[in-house]
C-alpha positions, 0 to 999 in steps of 0.5 A: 600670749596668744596660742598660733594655730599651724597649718601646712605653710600658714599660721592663724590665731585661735581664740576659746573660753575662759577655764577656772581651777579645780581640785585634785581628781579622785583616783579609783579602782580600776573595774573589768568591763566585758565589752570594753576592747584590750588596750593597745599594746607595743610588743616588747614594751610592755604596759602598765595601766592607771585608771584616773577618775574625776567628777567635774570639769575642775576635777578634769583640768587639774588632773590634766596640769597634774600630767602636764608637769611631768610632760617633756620634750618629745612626749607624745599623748594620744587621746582617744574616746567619744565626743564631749568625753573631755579630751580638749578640757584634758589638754586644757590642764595639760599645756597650763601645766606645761606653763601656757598662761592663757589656758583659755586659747586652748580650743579644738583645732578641728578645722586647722588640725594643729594648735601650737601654744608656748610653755616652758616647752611648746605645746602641739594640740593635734585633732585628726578628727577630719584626717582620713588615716595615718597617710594624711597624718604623714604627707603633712609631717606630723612626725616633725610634731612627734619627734620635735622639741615639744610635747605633742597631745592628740584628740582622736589618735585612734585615727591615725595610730599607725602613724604614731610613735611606738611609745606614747601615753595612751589615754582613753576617755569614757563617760561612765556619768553626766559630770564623771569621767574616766581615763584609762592610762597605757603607757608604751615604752619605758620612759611613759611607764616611769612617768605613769608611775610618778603620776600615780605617787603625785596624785595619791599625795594629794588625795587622802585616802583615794585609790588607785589600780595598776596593770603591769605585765606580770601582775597587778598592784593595788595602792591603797 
């Protein structure tokens, strides 16, 4: 099945390479960057944040079906970080782990704005590259994306954040190397806590001894 790319009252197809498997992400400390800015934060909500570490393009894709399994309906994913920092190979592993079969269909919808792919649960690829700010994101029912029956994943959420759901799953993406990549998950809202919190058991099962680090309100866990 071919993905439909959905625009204001037309739809298209949208075609894309072809994308292999890969091995289960390492997971790894969280490090204190002095410069890095403070996640966003939802108050009341609370926080709790993963940093989630791969070290090729396989690596990136299996992380991401890892989440997508866990993702359901009304989920929201907002990625933010530079270009070629991942986020389309990231939502790549995502719908495939949402049960689109033809993870090859996944491209960025820069110029349409939104890729709708079929899984056990529709799949709204958004890129607000081109929107100029939350106004935009709102005259084209973007919250119909938000608050509908599927699982909605951003690229450049950064752009239209006030437009966004208070709860989500933030995710910012940063290239540390040529191949490595890391990803800094904060989770607004309980129901994405819990979900960051089933991640992290789902990965540290399948990575003998990796590492995790976890920011909570209160205090910080290290899980060995």
């Amino acid at each position: 099945m071919n993905p439909t790319t959905r625009t204001r009252g037309t739809e298209a197809r949208s075609k894309g390479g072809v994308v292999g498997g890969g091995s289960v992400p390492r997971v790894e400390p969280e490090n204190t960057r002095g410069t890095e800015a403070p996640p966003t934060r939802t108050p009341g909500l609370g926080t709790r944040h993963m940093t989630v570490t791969t070290r090729s393009r396989e690596e990136t894709l299996a992380f991401g079906r890892r989440l997508g399994e866990l993702l359901g309906p009304g989920d929201v994913v907002a990625l933010r970080g530079p270009l070629g920092s991942g986020k389309t190979t990231l939502t790549k592993g995502i719908a495939e782990g949402l049960g689109f079969e033809e993870p090859r269909w996944v491209t960025s919808p820069t110029f349409v704005l939104v890729h709708q792919y079929p899984g056990r649960v529709p799949v709204y690829h958004i890129d607000a590259y081109r929107l100029r700010g939350p106004a935009d994101a709102e005259a084209l029912g973007m919250d119909e994306l938000f608050f509908g029956d599927g699982v909605a994943v951003v690229e450049w959420a950064e752009r239209i954040a006030s437009a966004l759901p208070p709860e989500r799953l933030e995710i910012a993406l940063e290239m540390p190397g040529e191949a490595e990549r890391e990803f800094v998950l904060n989770p607004l809202g309980g129901r994405y806590r819990q979900l960051v919190a089933r991640l992290q058991s789902s990965i540290l099962a399948q990575c003998e001894g990796a590492h995790l680090h976890t920011m909570g309100p209160a205090s910080g866990d290290h899980f060995p």
